[in-house]
VOZA-226868 format. One line per 2 residues: number of its first residue (from 1); their letters; for each residue x, y, z of N, C-alpha, C. Coordinates in steps of 0.2 Angstrom, whole numbers. Layout:
// VOZA-226868
NUM) A) X Y Z X Y Z X Y Z | ... $
//
This chain:
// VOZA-226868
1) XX) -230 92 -139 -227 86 -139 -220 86 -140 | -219 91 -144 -209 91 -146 -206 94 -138 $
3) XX) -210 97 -136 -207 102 -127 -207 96 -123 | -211 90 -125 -209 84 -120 -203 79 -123 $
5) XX) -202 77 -127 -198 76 -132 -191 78 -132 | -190 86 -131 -184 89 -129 -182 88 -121 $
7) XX) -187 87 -116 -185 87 -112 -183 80 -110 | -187 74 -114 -183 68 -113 -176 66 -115 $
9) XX) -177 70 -122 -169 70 -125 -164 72 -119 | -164 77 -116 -159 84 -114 -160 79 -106 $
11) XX) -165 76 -102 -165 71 -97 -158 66 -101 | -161 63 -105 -155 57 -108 -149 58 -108 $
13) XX) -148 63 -112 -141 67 -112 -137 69 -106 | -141 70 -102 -138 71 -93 -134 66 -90 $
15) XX) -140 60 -90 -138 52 -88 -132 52 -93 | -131 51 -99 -126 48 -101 -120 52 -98 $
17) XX) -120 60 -98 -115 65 -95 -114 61 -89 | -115 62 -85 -114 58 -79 -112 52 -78 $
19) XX) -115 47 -82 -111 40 -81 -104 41 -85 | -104 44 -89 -96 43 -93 -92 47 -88 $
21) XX) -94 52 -83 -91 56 -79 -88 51 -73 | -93 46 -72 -91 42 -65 -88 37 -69 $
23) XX) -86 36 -73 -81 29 -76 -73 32 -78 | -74 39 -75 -66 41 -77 -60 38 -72 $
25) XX) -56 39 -75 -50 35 -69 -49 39 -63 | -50 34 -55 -45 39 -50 -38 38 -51 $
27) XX) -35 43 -49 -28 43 -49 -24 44 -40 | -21 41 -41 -18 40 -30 -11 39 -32 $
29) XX) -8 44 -26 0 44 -24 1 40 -17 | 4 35 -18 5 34 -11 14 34 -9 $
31) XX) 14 35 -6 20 37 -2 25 43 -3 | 32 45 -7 32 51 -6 38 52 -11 $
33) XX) 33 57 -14 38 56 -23 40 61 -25 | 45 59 -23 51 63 -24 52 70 -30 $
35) XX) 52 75 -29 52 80 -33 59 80 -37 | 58 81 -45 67 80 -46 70 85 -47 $
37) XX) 67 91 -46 72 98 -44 75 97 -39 | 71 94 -34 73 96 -26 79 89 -27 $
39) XX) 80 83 -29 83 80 -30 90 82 -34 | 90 86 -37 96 87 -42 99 92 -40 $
41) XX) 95 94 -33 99 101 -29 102 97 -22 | 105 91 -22 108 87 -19 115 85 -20 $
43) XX) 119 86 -20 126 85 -24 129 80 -20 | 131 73 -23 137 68 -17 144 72 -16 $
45) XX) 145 73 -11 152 74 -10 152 81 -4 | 145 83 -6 143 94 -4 138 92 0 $
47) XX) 133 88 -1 127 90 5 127 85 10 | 123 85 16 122 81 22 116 80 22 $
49) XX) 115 77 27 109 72 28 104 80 33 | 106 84 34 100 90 36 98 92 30 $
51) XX) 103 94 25 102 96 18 98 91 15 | 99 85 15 91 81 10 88 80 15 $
53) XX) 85 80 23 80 82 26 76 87 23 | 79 91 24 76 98 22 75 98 13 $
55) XX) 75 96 7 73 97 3 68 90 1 | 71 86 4 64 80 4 60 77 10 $
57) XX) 62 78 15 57 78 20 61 69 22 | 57 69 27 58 61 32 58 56 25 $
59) XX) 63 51 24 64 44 22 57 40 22 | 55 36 18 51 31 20 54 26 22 $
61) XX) 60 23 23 64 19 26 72 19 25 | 74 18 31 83 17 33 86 9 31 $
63) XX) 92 8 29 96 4 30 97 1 36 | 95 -5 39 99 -7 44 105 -12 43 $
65) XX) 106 -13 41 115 -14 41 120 -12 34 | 123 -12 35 129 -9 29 131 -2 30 $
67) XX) 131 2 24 130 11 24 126 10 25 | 125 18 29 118 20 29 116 23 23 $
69) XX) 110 21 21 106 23 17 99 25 17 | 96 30 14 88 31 14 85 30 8 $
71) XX) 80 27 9 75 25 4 68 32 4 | 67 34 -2 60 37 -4 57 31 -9 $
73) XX) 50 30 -6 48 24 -9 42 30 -12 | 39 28 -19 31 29 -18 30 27 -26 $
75) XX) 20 28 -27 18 21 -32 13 26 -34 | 12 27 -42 5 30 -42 2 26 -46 $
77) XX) -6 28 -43 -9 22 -46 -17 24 -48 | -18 19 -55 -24 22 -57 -29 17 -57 $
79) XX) -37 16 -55 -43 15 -55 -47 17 -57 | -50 12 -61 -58 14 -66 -61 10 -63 $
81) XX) -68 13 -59 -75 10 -57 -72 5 -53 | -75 -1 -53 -73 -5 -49 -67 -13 -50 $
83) XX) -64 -11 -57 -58 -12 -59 -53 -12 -53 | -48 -18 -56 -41 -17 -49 -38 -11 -53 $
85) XX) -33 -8 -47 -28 -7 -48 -21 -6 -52 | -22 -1 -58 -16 -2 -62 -10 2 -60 $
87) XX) -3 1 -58 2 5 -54 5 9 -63 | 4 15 -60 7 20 -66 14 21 -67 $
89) XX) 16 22 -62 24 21 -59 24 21 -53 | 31 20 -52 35 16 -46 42 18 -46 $
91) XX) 44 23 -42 51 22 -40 54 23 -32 | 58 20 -32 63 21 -26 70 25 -28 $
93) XX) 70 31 -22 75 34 -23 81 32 -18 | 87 31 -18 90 30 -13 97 36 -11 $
95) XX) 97 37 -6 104 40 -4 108 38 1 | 112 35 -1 119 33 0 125 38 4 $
97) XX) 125 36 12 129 40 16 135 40 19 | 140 43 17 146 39 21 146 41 28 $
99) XX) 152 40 32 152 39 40 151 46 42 | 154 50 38 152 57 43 144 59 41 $
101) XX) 141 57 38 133 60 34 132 64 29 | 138 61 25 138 65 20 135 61 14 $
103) XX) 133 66 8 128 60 5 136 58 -1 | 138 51 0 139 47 -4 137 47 -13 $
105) XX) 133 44 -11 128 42 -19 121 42 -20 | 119 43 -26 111 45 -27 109 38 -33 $
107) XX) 105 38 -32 99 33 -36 95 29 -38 | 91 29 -40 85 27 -43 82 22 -46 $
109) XX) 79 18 -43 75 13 -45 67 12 -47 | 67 10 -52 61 10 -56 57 3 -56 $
111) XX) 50 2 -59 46 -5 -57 51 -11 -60 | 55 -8 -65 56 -15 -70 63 -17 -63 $
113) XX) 65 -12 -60 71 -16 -56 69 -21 -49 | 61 -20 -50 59 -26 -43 58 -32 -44 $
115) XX) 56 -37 -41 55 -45 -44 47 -45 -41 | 45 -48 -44 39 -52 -43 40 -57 -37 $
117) XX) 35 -58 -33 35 -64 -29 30 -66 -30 | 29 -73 -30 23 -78 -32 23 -80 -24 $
119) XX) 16 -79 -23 13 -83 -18 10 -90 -18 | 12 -93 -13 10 -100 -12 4 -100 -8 $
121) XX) -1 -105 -11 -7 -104 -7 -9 -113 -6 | -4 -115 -1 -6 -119 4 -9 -120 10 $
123) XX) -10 -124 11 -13 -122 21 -7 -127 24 | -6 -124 29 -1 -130 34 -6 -133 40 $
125) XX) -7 -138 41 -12 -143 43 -9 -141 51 | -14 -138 57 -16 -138 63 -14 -145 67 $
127) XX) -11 -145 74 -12 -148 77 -19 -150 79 | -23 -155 80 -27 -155 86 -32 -160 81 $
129) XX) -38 -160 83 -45 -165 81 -48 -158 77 | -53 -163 70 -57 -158 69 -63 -159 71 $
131) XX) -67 -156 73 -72 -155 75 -79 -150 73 | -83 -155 72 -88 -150 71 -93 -146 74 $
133) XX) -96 -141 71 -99 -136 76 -102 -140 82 | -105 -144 83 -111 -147 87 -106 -152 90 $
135) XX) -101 -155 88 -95 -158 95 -94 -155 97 | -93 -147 96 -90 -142 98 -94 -140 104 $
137) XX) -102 -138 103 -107 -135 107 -109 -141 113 | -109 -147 111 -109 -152 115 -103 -155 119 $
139) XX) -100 -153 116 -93 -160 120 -92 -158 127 | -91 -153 130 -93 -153 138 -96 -155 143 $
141) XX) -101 -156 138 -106 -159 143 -105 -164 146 | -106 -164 154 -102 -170 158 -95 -170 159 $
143) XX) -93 -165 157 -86 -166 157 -83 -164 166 | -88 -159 170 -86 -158 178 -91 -161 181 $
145) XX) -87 -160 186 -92 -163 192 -90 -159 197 | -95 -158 202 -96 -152 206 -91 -153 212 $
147) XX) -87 -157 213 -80 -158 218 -77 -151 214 | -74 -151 209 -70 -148 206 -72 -141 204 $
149) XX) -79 -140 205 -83 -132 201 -80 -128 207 | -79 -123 205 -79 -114 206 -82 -114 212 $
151) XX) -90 -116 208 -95 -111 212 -95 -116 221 | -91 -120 221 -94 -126 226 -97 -130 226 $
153) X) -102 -132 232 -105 -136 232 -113 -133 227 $
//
């Protein structure tokens, strides 16, 4: 009796092992974060835009008008079971080029420097009738007559 007893115990203790194992957080990097060795081996005035290629790899995005600038964007982020999303950090890196590609200025933006947008959640009202499924499946009918059809007479 106790040999069944230890085995439901030692069964028990498995399941619980396991459930508290699957409720741990996932953790996800999305975009490309920046390493800050390789960032502090960038000097304004000394390196070029092949020199931060080559220690940080391709931009996640460019500046279209002004200076040119590159942005490293990325977010990490943590997940328990089937909870949302909580963002751990967030920065953007930016580098700053003057005319000949030479890196200007360096910097860093963190979550507290982004704004929040508020979504509106109206509908914009459609042209046309509304109709319902069975006007819809019906209202054809009789609408041609055989002068006008495809098929001819």
């Amino acid at each position: 009796m106790s040999r069944n007893r230890f085995r439901n115990n030692g069964f028990a203790l498995a399941l619980i092992v396991i459930g508290l194992g699957a409720c741990s957080p996932r953790v996800a990097t999305h975009g490309n974060m920046v390493d800050i060795d390789s960032l502090a081996a960038i000097e304004p005035g000394q390196s070029d835009k092949g020199r931060v290629l080559a220690l940080l790899g391709s931009p996640s995005t460019e500046s279209e008008f002004g200076q040119e600038t590159w942005m490293y964007i990325a977010n990490r982020t943590e997940q328990t079971a089937f909870f949302a999303e909580d963002v751990i950090e967030q920065r953007v890196i930016y580098i700053a080029f003057d005319g000949d590609g030479i890196v200007d200025s360096i910097g860093r933006l963190n979550q507290e420097d982004g704004k929040r947008i508020e979504f509106v959640n109206r509908k914009t009202e459609t042209a046309g009738q509304k109709i319902s499924f069975l006007q819809q499946l019906f209202g054809n009918i009789g609408r041609f007559n055989q002068e006008n059809s495809p098929l001819g007479n």
